[in-house]
VEXDREN-2710 file (C-alpha; in Angstrom, 1 decimal):
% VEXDREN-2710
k/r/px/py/pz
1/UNK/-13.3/64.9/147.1
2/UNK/-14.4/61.4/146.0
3/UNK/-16.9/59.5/147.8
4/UNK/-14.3/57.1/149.8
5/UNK/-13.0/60.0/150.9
6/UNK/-16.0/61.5/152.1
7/UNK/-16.4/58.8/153.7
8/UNK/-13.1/58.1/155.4
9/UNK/-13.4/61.6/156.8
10/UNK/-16.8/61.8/158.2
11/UNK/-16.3/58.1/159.9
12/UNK/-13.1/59.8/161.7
13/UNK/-15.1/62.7/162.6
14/UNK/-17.7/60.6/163.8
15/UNK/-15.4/58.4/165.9
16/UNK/-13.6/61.5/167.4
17/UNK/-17.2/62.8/168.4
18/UNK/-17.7/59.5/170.0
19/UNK/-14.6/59.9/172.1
20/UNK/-15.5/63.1/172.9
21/UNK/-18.8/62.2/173.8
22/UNK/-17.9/59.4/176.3
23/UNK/-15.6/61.8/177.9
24/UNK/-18.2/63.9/179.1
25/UNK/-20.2/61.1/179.9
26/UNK/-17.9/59.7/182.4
27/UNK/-17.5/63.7/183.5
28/UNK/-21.3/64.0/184.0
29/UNK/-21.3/67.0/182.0
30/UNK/-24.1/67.6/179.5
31/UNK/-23.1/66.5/175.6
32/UNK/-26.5/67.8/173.7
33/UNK/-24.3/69.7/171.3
34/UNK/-22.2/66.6/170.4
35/UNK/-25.2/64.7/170.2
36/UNK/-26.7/67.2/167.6
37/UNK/-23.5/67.2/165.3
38/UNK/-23.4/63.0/165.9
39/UNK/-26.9/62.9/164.1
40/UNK/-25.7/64.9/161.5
41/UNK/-22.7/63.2/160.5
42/UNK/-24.7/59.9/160.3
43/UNK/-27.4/62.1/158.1
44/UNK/-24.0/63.0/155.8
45/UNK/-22.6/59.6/156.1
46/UNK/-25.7/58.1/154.9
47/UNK/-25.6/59.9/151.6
48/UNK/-21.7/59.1/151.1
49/UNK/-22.2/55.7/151.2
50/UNK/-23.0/54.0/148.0
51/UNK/-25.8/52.4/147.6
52/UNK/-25.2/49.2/145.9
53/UNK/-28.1/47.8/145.7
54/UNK/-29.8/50.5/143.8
55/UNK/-30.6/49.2/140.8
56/UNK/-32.4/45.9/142.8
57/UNK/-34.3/48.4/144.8
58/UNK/-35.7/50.1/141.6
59/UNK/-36.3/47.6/139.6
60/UNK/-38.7/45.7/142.3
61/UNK/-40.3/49.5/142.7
62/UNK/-41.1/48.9/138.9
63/UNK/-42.0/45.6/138.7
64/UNK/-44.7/46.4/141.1
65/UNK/-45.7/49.6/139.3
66/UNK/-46.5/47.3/136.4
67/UNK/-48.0/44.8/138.3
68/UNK/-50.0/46.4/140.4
END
């Protein structure tokens, strides 16, 4: 699975959580177990998302390494 994918699917997933999540909400019923598996797709969905401003980020990290 590429990385858009990964991404397309875990955005769904998160969106149908969210659904799922204001349900019981508005039901007043307890949604600790959605709320756990809601921080964990953003934890996956963080690392599926490309970082495109990698190479800035390291090459600041090693300009101050040399600098400092």
């Amino acid at each position: 699975m590429s990385q858009h994918q990964a991404y397309k699917v875990i955005v769904g997933e998160i969106e149908m959580l969210n659904k799922e999540i204001d349900m019981k909400i508005i039901k007043g019923l307890s949604y600790a177990d959605e709320s756990r598996r809601h921080k964990t797709l953003l934890a996956r969905l963080k690392h599926a998302t490309p970082d495109r401003s990698w190479w800035f980020k390291r090459s600041v990290n090693l300009i101050s390494a040399l600098v400092f």
